[in-house]
N, CA and C of each residue as an Amber inpcrd file, in Angstrom:
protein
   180
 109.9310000  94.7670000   6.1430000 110.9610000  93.8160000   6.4570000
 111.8500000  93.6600000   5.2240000 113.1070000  93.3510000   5.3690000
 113.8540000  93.9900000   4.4170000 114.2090000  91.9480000   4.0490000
 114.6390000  91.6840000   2.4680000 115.1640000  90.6980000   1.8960000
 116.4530000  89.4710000   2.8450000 117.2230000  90.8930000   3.7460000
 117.8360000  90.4230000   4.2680000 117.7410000  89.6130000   5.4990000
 116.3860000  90.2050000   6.2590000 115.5890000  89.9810000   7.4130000
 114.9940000  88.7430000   7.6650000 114.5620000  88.6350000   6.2010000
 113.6280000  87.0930000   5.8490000 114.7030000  86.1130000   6.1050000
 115.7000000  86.3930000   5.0260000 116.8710000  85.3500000   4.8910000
 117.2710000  84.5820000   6.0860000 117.6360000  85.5950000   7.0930000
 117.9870000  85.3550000   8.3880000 117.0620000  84.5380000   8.8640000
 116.1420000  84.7000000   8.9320000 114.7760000  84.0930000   9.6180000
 114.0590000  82.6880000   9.2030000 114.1900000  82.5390000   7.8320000
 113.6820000  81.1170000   7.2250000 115.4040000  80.3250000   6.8780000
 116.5290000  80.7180000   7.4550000 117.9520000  80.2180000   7.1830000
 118.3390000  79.8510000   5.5340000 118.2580000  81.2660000   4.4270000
 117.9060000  80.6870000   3.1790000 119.2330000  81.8340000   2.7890000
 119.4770000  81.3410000   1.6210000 120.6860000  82.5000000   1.2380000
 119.8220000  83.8750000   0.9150000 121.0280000  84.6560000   1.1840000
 120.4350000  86.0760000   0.6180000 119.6880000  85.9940000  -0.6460000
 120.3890000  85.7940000  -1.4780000 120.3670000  85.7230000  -3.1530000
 118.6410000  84.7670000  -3.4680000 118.4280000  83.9080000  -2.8550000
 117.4690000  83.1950000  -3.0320000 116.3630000  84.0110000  -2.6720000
 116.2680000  84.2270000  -1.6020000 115.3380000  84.9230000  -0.9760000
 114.9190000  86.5020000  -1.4650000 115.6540000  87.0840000  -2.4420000
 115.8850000  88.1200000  -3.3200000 115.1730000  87.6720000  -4.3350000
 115.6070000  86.9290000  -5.1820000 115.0130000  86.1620000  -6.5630000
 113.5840000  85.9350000  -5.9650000 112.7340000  85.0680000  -4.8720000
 111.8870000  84.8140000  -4.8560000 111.1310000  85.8670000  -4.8360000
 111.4740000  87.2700000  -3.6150000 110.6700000  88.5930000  -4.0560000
 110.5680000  89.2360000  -5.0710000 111.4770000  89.1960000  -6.0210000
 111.6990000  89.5840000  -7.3280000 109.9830000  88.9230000  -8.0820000
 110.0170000  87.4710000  -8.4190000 109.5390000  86.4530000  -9.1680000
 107.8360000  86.9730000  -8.2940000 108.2740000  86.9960000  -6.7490000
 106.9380000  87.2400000  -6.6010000 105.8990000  88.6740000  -6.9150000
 106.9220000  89.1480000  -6.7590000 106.2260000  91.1140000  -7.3350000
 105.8270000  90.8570000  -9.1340000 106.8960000  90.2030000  -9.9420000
 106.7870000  90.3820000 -11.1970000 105.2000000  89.6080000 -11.0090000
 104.9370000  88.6010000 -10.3000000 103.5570000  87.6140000 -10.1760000
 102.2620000  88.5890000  -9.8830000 102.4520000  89.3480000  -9.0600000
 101.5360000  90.5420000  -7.9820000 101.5840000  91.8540000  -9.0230000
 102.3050000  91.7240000 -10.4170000 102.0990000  93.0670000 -11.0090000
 102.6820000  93.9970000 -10.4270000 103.5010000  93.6040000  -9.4850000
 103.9330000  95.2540000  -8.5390000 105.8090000  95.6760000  -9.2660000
 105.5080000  97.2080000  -9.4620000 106.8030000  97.1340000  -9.2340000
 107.9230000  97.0610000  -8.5660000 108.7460000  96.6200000  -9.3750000
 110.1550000  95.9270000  -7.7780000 110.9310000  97.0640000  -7.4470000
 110.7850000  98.6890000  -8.6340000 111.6440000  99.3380000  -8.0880000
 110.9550000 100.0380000  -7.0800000 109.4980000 100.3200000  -6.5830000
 109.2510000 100.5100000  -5.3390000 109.8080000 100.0960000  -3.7270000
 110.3040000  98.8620000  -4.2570000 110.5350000  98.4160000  -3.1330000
 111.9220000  97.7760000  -2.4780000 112.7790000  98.8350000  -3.3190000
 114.2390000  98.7660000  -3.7230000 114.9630000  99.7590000  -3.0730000
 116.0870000  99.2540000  -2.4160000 117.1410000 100.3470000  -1.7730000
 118.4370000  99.9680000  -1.3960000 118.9380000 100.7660000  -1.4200000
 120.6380000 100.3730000  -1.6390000 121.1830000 100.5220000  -0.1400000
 122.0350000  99.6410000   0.2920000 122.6900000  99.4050000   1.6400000
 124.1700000  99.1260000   0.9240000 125.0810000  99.2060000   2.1570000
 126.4710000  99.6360000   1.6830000 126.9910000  98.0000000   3.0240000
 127.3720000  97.1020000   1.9310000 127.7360000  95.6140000   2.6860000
 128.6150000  95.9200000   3.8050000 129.4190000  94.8830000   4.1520000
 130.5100000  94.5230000   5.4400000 131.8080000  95.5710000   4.6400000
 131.5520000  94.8260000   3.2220000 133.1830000  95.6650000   2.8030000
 133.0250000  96.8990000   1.7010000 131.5600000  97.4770000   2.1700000
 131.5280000  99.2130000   1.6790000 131.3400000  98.8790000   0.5260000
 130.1220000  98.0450000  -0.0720000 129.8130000  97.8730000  -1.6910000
 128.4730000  98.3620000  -1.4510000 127.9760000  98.7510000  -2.4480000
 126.7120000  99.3840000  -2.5570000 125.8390000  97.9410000  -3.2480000
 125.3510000  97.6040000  -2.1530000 124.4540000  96.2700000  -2.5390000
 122.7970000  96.6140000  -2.6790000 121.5970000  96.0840000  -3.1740000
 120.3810000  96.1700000  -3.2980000 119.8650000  95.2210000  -2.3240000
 118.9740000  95.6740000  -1.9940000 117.8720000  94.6460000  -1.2340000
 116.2710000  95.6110000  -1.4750000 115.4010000  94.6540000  -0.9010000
 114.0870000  94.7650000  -0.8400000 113.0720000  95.1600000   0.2650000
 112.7230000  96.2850000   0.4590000 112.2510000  96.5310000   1.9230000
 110.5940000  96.8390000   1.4280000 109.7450000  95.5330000   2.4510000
 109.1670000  94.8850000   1.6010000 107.8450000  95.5870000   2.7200000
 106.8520000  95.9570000   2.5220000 105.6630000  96.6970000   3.6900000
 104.8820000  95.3230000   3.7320000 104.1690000  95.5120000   5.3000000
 103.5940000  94.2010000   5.7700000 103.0070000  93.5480000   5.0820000
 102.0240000  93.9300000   3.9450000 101.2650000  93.0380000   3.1200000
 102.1210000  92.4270000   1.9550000 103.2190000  92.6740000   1.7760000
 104.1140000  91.8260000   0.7450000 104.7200000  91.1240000   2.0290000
 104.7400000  90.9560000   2.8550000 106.0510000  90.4090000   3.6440000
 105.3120000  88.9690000   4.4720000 103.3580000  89.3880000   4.2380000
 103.3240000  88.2880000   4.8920000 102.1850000  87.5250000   3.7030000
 102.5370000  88.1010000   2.4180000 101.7610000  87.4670000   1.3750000
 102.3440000  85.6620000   0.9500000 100.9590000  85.0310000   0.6150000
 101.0510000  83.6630000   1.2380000 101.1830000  83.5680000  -0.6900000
């Protein structure tokens, strides 16, 4: 489930919901560039997000 997915879903800004996966991987020891990939926004910018596999996505 991707950074953006969550956002939508708990009604939280993008950016927040980014920082918290960030803060939480640096917590879990994991690295963040595993779980990093580039999407191209509304107006063709090459933006980052987090596409996150089930056990990060439903880690409590």
């Amino acid at each position: 489930m991707s950074n953006r997915e969550i956002a939508d879903l708990t009604d939280k800004p993008h950016k927040n919901v980014k920082n918290d996966i960030e803060k939480m991987l640096i917590d879990l020891n994991v690295d963040a560039l595993s779980f990093e990939h580039i999407y191209s926004d509304s107006m063709n910018r090459q933006q980052t997000e987090y596409l996150l596999d089930r056990d990060h996505t439903i880690c409590r």
